[in-house]
C-alpha distance (Angstrom), angle and dihedral (degrees) to the residues before:
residue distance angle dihedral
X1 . . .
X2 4.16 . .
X3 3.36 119.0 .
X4 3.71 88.2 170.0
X5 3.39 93.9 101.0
X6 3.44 97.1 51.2
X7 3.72 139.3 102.0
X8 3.75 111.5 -160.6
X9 3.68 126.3 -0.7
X10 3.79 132.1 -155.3
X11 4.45 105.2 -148.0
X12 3.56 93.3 -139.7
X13 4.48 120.3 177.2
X14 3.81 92.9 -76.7
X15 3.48 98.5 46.5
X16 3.59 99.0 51.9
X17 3.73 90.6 39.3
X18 3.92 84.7 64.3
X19 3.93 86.9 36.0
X20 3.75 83.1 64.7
X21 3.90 104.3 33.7
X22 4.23 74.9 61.0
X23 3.15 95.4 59.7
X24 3.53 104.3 59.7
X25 4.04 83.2 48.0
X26 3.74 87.2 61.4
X27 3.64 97.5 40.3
X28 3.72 89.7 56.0
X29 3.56 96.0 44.7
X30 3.94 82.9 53.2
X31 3.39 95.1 58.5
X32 3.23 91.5 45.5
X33 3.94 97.6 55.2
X34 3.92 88.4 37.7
X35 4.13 91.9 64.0
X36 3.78 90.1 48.9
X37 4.28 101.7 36.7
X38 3.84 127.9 30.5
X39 4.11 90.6 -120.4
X40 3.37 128.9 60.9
X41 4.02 128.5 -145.3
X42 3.28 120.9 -90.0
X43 3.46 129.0 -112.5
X44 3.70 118.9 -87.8
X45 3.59 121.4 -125.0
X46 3.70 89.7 -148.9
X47 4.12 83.5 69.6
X48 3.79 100.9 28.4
X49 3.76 104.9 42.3
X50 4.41 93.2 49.6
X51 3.92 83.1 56.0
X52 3.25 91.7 50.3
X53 4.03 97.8 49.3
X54 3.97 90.4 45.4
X55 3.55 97.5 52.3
X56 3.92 90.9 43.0
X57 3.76 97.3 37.4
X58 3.60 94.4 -118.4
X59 4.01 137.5 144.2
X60 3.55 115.7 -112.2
X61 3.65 112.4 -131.5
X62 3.71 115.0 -132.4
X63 4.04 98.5 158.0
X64 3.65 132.9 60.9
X65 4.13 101.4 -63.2
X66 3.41 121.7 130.8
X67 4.35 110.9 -96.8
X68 4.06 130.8 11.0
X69 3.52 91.2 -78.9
X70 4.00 158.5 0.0
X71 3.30 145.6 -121.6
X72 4.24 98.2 -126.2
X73 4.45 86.9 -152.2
X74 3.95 100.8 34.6
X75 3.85 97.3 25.1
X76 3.30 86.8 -144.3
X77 4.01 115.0 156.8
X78 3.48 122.8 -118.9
X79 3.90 134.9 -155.5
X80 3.80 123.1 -156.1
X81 3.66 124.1 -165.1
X82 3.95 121.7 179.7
X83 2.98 145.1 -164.6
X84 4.31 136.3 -167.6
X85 3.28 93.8 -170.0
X86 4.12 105.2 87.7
X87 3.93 103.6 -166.0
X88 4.06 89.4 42.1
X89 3.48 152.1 19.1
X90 3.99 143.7 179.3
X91 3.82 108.0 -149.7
X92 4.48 116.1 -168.0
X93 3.50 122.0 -155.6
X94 4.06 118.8 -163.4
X95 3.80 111.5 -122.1
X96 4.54 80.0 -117.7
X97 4.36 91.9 50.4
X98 3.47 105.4 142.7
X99 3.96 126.5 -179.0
X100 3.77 154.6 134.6
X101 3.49 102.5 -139.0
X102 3.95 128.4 7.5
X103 4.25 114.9 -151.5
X104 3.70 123.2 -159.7
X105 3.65 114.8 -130.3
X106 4.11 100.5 -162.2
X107 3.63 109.3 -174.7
X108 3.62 119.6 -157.5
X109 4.00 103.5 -172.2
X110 3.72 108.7 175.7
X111 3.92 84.5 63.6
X112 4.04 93.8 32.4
X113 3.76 97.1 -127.0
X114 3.95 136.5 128.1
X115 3.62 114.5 -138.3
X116 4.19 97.1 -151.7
X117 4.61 112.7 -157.7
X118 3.74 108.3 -178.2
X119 3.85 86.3 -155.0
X120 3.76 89.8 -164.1
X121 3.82 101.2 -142.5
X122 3.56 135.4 112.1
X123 3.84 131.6 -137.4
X124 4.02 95.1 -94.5
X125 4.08 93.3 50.8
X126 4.30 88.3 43.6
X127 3.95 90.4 52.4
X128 3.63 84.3 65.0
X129 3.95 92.9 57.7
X130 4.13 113.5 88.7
X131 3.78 118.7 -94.6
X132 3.89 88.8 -167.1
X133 4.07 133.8 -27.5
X134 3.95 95.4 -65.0
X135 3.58 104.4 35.0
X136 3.63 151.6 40.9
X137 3.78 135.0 -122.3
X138 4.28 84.1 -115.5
X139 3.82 91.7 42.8
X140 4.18 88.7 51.0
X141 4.05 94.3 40.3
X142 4.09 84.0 50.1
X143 3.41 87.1 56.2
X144 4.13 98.3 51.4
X145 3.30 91.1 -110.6
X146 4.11 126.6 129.5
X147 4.10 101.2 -126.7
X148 3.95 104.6 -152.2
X149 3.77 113.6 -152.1
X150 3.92 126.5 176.8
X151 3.86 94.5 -126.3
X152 4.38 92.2 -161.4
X153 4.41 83.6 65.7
X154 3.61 90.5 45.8
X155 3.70 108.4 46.7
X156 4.05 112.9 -12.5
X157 4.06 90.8 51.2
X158 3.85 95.8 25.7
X159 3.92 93.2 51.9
X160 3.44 106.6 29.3
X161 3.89 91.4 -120.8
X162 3.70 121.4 179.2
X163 3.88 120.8 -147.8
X164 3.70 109.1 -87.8
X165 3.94 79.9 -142.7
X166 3.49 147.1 -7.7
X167 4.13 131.2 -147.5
X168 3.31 131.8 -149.6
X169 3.74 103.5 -134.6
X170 3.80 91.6 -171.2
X171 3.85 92.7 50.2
X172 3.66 89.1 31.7
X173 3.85 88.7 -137.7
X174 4.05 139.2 102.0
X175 3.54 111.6 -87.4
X176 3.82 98.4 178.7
X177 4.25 128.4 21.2
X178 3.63 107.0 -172.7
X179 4.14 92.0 168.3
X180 3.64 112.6 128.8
C-alpha cells in the first residue's frame, strides 16, 4: 500500500496486522545484514511509528503536518523516536523539530515486544536537556546541527519510568497498559 499520499491515517486491525507481518521481514533482513556487516539497519519508521499510533490511539501522519503523528481529540503533535537496540539508543533531532509531546518507541526484538514511554515533553522543555557536557540540545539545534541524545539515559534510566505500554509484536496486541 502508499500512504505517501496521504495526510492522516487511522491504524486500524489490518494495517497493523501488516505493520507487524513487516516487522518480522525487517528483523530477518537484520539479521541477515548483521552476520555479514558490523551495523545493523535501522528501524523503519514505516514499521515503528504505525505501532506506535495503534497502541497510543493516534493518527499517523502521512502529509505535510508538523510530527509523526496526532492526537485526533487534542490535535496535539506527536514525535516518535525508536530505537531496536534495547540496552541503547542514539536519538537526532533536526535543528527545525517541532512537537508537543515526544514517545519512545523501545524495541526489544529477541522477545518481539515494543516497550512504549510517553515522555511527556515538548520540543522547548527537551532543548533544555544536555546534548553533551558543554552544550545543550537548544544551544546545538541553534547552531544547525542535529544533537543526538540516547533518550533511555535521559529519562527511562534517569527517572525510573515504566513503559506506558507494551505490544506483543507476535500477537500483534497490548500485553500491558500502565497509562493512568
Amino acid at each position: 500500500m502508499n500512504y505517501k499520499k496521504f495526510g492522516y491515517i487511522k491504524i486500524d486491525n489490518a494495517r497493523i496486522n501488516e505493520t507487524c507481518d513487516a516487522f518480522f521481514k525487517w528483523k530477518d533482513l537484520n539479521t541477515y545484514i548483521k552476520s555479514t556487516s558490523s551495523r545493523g539497519i535501522n528501524m523503519p519508521d514505516a514499521i515503528s511509528e504505525p505501532m506506535g499510533c495503534y497502541c497510543l490511539g493516534l493518527l499517523w501522519n502521512r502529509g505535510d503536518e508538523v510530527g509523526d503523528a496526532t492526537d485526533p481529540i487534542t490535535k496535539v503533535k506527536v514525535e516518535f523516536k525508536a530505537t531496536s537496540k534495547f540496552d541503547g539508543d542514539l536519538s537526532s533531532f533536526g535543528p527545525t523539530t517541532v512537537f508537543d509531546d515526544l514517545v519512545f518507541l523501545r524495541f526489544n526484538i529477541y522477545d518481539n515486544l515494543l516497550y512504549i514511554y510517553d515522555l511527556k515533553i515538548n520540543s522547548d522543555e527537551l532543548g533544555s536537556y544536555p546534548a553533551n557536557s558543554f552544550e545543550t540540545i537548544e544551544q546545538q539545534k541553534q547552531q544547525k546541527r542535529r544533537p543526538h541524545v540516547s533518550l533511555k539515559k535521559l529519562f527511562v534510566d534517569a527517572k525510573q519510568l515504566v513503559p506506558d505500554i507494551i505490544f506483543d509484536i507476535r500477537r500483534c496486541q497490548i500485553i500491558e497498559d500502565n497509562r493512568e
